[in-house]
C-alpha positions as a Markdown table, in Angstrom:
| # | Residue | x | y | z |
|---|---|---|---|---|
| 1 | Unk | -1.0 | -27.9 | 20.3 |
| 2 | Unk | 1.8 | -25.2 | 20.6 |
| 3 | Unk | 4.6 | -27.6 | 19.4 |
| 4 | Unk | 2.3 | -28.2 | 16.1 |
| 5 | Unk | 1.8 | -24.7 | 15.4 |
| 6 | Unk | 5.4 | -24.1 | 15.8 |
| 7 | Unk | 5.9 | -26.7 | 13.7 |
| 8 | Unk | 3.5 | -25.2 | 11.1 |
| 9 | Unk | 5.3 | -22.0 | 11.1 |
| 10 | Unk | 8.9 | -23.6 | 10.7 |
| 11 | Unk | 7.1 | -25.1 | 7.3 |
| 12 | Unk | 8.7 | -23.0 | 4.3 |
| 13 | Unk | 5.5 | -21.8 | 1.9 |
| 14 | Unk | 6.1 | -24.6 | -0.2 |
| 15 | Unk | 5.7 | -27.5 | 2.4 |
| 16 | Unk | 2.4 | -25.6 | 3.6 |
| 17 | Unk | 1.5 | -25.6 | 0.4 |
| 18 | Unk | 2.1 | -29.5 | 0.0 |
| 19 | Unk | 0.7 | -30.1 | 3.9 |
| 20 | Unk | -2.4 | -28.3 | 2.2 |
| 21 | Unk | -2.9 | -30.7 | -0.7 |
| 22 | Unk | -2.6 | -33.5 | 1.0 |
| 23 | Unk | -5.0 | -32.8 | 3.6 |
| 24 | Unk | -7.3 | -32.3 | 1.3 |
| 25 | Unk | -6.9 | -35.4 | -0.5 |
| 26 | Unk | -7.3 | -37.8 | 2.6 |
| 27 | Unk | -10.6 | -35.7 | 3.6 |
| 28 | Unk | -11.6 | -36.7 | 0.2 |
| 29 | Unk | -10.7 | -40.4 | 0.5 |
| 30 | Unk | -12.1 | -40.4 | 4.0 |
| 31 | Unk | -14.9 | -39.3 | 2.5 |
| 32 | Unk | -15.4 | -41.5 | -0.4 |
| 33 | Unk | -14.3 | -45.0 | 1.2 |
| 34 | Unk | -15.7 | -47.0 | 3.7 |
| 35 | Unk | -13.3 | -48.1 | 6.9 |
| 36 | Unk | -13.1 | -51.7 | 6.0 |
| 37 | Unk | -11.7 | -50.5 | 1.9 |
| 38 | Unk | -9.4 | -47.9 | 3.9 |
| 39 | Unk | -8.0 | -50.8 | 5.8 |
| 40 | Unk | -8.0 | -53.5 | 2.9 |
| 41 | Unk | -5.8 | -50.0 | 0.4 |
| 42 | Unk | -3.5 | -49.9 | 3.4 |
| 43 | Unk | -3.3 | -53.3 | 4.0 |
| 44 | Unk | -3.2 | -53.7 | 0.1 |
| 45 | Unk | 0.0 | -50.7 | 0.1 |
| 46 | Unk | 1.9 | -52.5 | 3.3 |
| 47 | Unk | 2.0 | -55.6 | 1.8 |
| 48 | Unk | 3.7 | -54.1 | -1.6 |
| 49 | Unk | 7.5 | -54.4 | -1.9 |
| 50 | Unk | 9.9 | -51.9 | -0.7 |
| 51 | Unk | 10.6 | -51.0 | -4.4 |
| 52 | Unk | 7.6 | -50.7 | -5.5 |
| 53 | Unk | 7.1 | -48.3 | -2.7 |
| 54 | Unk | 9.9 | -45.9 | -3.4 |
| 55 | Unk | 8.2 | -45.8 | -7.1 |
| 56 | Unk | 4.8 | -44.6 | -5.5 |
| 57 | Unk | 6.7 | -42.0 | -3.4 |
| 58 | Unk | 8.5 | -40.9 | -6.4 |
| 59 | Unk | 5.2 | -40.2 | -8.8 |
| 60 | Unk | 4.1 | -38.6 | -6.1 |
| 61 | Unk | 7.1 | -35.8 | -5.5 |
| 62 | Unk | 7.0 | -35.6 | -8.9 |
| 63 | Unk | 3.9 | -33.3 | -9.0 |
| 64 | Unk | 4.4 | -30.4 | -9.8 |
| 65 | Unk | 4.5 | -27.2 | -7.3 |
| 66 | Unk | 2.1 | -24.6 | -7.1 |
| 67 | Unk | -0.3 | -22.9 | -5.0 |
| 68 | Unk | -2.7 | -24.9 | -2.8 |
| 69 | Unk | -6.3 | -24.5 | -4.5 |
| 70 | Unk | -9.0 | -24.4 | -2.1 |
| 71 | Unk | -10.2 | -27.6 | -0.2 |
| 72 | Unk | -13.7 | -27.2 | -2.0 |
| 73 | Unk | -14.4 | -24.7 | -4.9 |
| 74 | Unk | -16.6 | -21.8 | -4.0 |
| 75 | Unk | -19.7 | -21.3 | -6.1 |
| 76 | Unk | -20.2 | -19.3 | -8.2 |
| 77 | Unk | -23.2 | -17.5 | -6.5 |
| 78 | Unk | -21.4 | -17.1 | -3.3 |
| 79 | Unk | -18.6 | -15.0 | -4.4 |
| 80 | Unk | -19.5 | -11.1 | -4.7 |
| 81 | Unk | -20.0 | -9.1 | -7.6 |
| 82 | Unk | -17.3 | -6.3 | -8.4 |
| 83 | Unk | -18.7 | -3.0 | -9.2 |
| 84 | Unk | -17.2 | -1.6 | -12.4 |
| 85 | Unk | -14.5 | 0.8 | -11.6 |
| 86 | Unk | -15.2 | 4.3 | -12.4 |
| 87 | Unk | -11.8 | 6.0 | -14.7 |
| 88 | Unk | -13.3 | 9.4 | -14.3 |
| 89 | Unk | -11.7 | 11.1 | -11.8 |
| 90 | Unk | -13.6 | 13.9 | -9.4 |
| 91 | Unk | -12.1 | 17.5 | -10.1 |
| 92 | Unk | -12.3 | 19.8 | -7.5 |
| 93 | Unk | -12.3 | 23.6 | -8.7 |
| 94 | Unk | -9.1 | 25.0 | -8.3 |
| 95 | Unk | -8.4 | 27.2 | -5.6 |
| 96 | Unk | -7.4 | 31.4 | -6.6 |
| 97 | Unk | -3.9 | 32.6 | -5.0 |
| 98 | Unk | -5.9 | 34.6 | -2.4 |
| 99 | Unk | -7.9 | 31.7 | -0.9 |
| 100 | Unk | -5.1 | 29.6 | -0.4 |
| 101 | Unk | -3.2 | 32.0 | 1.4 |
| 102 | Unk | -6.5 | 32.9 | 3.8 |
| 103 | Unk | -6.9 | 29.3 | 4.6 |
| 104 | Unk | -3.3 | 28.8 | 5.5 |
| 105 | Unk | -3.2 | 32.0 | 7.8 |
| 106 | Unk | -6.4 | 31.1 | 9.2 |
| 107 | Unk | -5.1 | 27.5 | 10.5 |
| 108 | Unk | -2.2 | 29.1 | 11.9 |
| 109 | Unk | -4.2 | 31.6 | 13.9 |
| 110 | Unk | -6.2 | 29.3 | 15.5 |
């Protein structure tokens, strides 16, 4: 378990990124196919020639690079509300000469 994490934290952002994806995509397949049409697609894949192979693993570098989105989408009643954010500032009255200098003699007093 320690040699994956390591692992995991040798990965530059990007190839998390990536690792992200595409564990999200085979939950989804897992998800959506039976284990007798995972093992004819594999079957199906393994049987394909070896250039036809390196053009599959070509499309699929050549997606682009971004952020990995979340595995599901939250909805939309789930996330919180933002209260508005108030621009008017609280003023606090300003402070005489004389007060200032008591406070700061008082503090040092004590």
């Amino acid at each position: 378990m320690q040699q994956r994490m390591r692992e995991w934290a040798a990965l530059s952002p990007q190839e998390r990124a990536q690792a992200r994806l595409n564990f999200g995509k085979t939950a989804e397949v897992a998800r959506e196919l039976s284990p007798a049409e995972k093992l004819a697609k594999w079957q199906a894949y393994q049987a394909l020639p070896p250039e036809q192979r390196r053009k599959l693993a070509e499309q699929a570098k050549a997606t682009p690079q971004r952020a990995a989105p979340a595995v599901q989408p939250v909805p939309a009643q789930k996330l919180a509300v933002v209260p508005a954010l108030n621009t008017a500032k609280a003023t606090k009255p300003a402070e005489t000469q004389g007060e200032s200098a008591e406070a700061a003699e008082g503090s040092s007093s004590q």
